[in-house]
C-alpha positions in Angstrom: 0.0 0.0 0.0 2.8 2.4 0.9 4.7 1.7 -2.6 0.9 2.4 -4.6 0.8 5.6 -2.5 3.5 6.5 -3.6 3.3 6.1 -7.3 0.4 9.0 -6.8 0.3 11.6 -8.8 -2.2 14.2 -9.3 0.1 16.7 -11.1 -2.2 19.5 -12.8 -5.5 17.9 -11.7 -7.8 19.9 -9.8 -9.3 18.7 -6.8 -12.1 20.3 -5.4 -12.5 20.4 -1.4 -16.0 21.8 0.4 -15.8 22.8 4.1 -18.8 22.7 6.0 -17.5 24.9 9.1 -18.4 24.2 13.1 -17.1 24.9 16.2 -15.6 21.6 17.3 -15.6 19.5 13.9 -15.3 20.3 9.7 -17.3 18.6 7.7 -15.2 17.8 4.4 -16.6 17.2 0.4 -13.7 16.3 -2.3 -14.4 15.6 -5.4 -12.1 15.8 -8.3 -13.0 17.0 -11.9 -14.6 13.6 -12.5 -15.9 11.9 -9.5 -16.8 12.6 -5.9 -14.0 11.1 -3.9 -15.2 11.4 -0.2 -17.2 12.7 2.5 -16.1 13.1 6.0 -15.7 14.5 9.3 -12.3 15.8 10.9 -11.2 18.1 14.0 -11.8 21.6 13.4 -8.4 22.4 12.4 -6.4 23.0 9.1 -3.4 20.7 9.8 -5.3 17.3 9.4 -7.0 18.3 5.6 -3.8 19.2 4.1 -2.2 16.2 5.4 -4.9 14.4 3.6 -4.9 16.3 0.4 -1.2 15.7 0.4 -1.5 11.7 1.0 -4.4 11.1 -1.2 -3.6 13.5 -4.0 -0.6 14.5 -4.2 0.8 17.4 -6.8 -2.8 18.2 -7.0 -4.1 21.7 -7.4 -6.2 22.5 -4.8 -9.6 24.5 -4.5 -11.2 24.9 -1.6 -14.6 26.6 0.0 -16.8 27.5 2.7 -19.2 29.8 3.6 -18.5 33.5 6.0 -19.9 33.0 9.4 -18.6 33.0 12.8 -15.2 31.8 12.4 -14.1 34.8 10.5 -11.3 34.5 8.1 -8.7 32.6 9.6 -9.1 29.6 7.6 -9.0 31.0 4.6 -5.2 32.3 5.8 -4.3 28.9 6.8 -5.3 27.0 4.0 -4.1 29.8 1.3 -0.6 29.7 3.5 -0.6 25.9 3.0 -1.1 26.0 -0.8 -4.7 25.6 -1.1 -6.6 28.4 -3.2 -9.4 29.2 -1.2 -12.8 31.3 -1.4 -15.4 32.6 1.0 -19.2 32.9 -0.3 -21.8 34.5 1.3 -24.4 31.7 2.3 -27.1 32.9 0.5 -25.1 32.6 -2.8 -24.8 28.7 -2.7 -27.2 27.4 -5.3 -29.3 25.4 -3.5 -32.3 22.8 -4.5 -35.8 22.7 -2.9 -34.9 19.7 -1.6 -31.8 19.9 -0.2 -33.7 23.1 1.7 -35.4 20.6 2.9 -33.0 17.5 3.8 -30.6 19.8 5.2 -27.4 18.2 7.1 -23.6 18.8 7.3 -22.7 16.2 4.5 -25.2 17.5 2.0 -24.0 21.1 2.5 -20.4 20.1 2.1 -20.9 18.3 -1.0 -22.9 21.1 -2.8 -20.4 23.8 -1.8 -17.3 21.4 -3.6 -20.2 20.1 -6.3 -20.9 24.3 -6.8 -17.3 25.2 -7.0 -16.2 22.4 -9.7 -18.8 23.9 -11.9 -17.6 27.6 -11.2 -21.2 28.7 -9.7 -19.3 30.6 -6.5 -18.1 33.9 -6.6 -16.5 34.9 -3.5 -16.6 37.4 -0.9 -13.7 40.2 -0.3 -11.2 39.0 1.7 -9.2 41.8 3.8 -6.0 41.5 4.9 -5.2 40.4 8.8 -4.5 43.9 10.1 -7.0 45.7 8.2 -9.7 42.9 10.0 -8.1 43.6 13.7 -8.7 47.4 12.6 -12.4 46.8 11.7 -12.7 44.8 14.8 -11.5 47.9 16.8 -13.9 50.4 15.1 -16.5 47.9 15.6 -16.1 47.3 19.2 -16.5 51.0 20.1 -20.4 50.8 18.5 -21.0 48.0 20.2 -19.6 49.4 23.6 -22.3 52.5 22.6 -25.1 50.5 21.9 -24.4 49.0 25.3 -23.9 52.3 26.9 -27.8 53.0 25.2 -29.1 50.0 27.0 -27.7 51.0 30.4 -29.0 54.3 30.3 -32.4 52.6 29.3 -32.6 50.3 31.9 -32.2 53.3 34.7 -34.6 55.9 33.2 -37.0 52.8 33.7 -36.0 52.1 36.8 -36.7 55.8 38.0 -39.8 55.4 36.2 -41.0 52.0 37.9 -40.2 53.3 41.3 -42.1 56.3 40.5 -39.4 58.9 41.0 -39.4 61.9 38.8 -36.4 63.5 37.0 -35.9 67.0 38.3 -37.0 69.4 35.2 -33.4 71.1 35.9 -32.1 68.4 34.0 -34.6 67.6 31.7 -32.5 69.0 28.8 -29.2 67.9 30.4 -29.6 64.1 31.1 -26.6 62.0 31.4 -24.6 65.0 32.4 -21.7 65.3 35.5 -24.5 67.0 37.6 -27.3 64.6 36.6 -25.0 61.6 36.8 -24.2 63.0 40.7 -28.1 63.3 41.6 -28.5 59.7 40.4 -25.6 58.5 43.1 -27.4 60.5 45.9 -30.5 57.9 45.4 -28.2 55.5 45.3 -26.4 56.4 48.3 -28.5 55.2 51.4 -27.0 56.3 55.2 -28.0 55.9 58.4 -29.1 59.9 58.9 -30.1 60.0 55.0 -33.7 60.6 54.4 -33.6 58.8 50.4 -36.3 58.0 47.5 -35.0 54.2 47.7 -34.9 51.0 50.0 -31.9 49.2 50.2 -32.3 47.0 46.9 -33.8 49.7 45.3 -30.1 52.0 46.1 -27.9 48.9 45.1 -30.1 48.0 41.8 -29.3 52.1 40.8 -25.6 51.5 41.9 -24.6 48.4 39.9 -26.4 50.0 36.9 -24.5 53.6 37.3 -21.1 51.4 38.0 -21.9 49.9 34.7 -22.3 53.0 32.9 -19.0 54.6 34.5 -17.2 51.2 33.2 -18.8 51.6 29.7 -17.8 55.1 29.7 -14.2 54.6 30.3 -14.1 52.1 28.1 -15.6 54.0 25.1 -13.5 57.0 25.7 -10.3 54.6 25.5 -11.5 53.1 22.5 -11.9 56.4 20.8 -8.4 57.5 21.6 -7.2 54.3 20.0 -9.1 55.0 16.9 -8.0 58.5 16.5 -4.6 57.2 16.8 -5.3 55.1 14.4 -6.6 57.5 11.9 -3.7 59.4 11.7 -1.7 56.5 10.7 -0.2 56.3 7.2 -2.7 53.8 5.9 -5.9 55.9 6.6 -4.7 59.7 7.2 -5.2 61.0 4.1 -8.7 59.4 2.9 -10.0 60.3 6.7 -8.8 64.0 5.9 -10.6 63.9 2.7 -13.8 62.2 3.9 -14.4 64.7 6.9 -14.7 67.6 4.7 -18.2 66.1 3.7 -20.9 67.4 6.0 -22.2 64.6 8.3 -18.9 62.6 8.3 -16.9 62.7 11.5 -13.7 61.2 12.5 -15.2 58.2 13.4 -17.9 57.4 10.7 -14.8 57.9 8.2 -13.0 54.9 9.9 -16.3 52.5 10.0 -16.5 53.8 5.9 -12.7 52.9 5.4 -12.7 49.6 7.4 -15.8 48.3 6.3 -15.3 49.5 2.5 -10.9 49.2 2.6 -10.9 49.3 -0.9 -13.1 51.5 -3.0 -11.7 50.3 -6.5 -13.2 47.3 -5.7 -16.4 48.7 -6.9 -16.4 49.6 -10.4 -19.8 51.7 -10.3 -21.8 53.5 -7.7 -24.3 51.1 -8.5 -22.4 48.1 -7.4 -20.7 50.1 -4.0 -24.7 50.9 -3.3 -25.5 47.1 -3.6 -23.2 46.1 -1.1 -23.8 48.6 1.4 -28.1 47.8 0.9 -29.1 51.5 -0.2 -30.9 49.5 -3.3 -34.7 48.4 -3.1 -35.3 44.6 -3.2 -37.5 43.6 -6.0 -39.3 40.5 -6.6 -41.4 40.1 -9.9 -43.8 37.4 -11.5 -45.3 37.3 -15.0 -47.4 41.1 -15.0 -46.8 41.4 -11.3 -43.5 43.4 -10.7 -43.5 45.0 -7.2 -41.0 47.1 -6.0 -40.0 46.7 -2.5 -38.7 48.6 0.2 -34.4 48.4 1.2 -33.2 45.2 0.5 -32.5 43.2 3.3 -29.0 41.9 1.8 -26.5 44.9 3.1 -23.8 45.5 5.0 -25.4 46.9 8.6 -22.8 48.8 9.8 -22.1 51.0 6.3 -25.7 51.3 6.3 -26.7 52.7 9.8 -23.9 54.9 9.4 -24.9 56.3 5.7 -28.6 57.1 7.6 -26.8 59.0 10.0 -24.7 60.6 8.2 -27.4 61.8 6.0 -29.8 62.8 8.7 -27.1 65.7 9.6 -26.0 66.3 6.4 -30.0 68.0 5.8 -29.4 70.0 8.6 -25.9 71.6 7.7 -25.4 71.1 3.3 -27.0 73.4 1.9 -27.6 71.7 -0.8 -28.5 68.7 0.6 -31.2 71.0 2.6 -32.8 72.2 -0.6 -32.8 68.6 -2.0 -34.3 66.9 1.1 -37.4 69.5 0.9 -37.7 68.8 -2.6 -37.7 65.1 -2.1 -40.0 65.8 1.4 -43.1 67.0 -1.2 -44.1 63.9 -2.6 -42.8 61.2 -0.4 -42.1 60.3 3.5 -39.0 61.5 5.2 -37.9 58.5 6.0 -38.0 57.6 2.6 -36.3 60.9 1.6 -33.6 60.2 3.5 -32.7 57.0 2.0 -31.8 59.2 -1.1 -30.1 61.9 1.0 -27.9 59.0 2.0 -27.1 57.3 -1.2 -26.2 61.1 -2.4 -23.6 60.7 0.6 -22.3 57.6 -0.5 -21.2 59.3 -4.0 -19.4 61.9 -2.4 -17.8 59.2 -0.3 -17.0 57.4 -3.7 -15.9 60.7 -5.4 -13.2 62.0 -2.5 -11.7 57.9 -2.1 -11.3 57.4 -5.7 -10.1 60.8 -6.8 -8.0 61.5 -3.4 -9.6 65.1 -3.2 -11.3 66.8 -0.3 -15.3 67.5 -1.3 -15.6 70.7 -2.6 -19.5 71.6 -2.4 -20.8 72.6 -5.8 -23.4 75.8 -6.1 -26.7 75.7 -5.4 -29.4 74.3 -8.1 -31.0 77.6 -9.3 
């Protein structure tokens, strides 16, 4: 057996591998250009599928795939680094049967995903490079750290509410500020002589939730400092220069646009750069029945959210955004104004990271 294995050669064949991903375990489809060769399951590491590849196939070129999820990117790296050409698909873009919707299970999905690749049905997903990803993570962390911060400050409004105390109407316009923040640890501050608003679990319910929010706080304002550090590093100091010049983009919208977009020549038309963020409708048509819909659901969330934003301020301080935004205001919803506001901002975005130019505003329509 030893001597037949090594009389093996697969020199210039193509051998197709499928990677159904999981925490503990891969699920692995090979087929070559002719037949499928095997299914199976293996630890949920790179080492034992290349020491496979290499046994059962050797001098073979090797293509592999599986689909973005949890486990990031770090498999592709492995795998590439070991000689193995890899791609990452989005999930919805495997093309799948009605009924393997319906007899779904690890083996199936693997086999499809190498079945799909052989007959060059995949197109795969932007890969960034490691530090670029670690960036993103960075940027990303500090929303998430807000959206947290949002929550806490929920949850002890409705406290206050629940126990029936009132906010003072000297800081009804200045909530979450050092005062206020100081009149929320007197109720939560319960002494001997003290005559308070709170019992004893009430005060320590209001503590823990006001310790939280100090944490959060400190943590978010560290964050920040690391990305503005970061934005004046050679990689992004220039395009973050040019990108804050448009109204509604601050310092740190331009580093979610440059981490979640890193390369703008990647998309050859507005169109396309549109697509991927989700500022397209979603359409779905049958025979004489061609309804458009609202946003499509496909989109990157973050790019998104932060477009929205951006162009919610952008009809309070561009003037020609201002004029536009009315215009569009007379014969549709805001909401659904803004949507256009936003994909307006995305063309400047385009224009100043393609041409390396600061955003000049043009003149007023007459």
């Amino acid at each position: 057996m030893k001597d037949q294995a090594q009389e093996l050669d697969f020199t210039g064949e193509d051998i197709y591998i499928g990677i159904d991903v999981h925490l503990g375990s891969w699920t692995v489809a090979i087929y070559t250009s002719r037949l499928h060769h095997k299914t199976f399951s293996q630890a949920a590491q790179p080492e034992p599928l290349v020491r496979y590849l290499h046994r059962h196939f050797p001098g073979g070129q090797y293509h592999g795939v599986y689909e973005a999820g949890y486990c990031g990117f770090w498999i592709y790296e492995a795998l590439m680094a070991a000689g193995i050409k890899m791609m990452v698909i989005n999930p919805a873009d495997v093309p799948t049967t009605g009924h393997e919707r319906v007899y779904k299970h690890d083996r199936a999905d693997a086999s499809k995903l190498a079945r799909s690749l052989r007959s060059g049905e995949l197109r795969g997903i932007y890969v960034p490079a490691r530090d670029v990803l670690e960036d993103r993570q960075l940027v990303r962390t500090r929303s998430r750290l807000v959206s947290k911060q949002t929550r806490v400050k929920n949850q002890i409004k409705a406290l206050l509410r629940h126990l029936g105390i009132s906010i003072p109407e000297t800081f009804a316009r200045r909530h979450w500020s050092r005062p206020f923040i100081e009149w929320l640890r007197t109720l939560a501050d319960i002494g001997d002589d003290t005559e308070t608003l709170l019992h004893q679990s009430g005060a320590l319910t209001l503590k823990l939730h006001l310790d939280e929010l100090q944490a959060l706080r400190a943590q978010i304002l560290e964050v920040t400092r690391a990305i503005r550090r970061l934005a004046h590093t050679e990689r992004y100091r220039e395009d973050v220069e040019h990108l804050v010049t448009i109204q509604g983009i601050g310092l740190i919208s331009a580093m979610v646009l440059m981490t979640e977009l890193v390369d703008i020549d990647r998309f050859a038309t507005l169109d396309r750069l549109a697509s991927f963020v989700g500022l397209v409708p979603s359409k779905k048509s049958s025979g004489d029945h061609d309804p458009t819909q609202r946003l499509t659901t496909r989109r990157s969330a973050v790019l998104r959210h932060i477009l929205i934003e951006s162009a919610w301020v952008a009809v309070r301080k561009d003037p020609r955004l201002i004029q536009d935004f009315h215009r569009l205001t007379k014969r549709m919803k805001k909401t659904d104004a803004i949507i256009r506001i936003a994909r307006k901002q995305l063309n400047r975005i385009r224009f100043v990271l393609k041409n390396e130019t600061p955003y000049i505003p043009m003149p007023l329509a007459a």
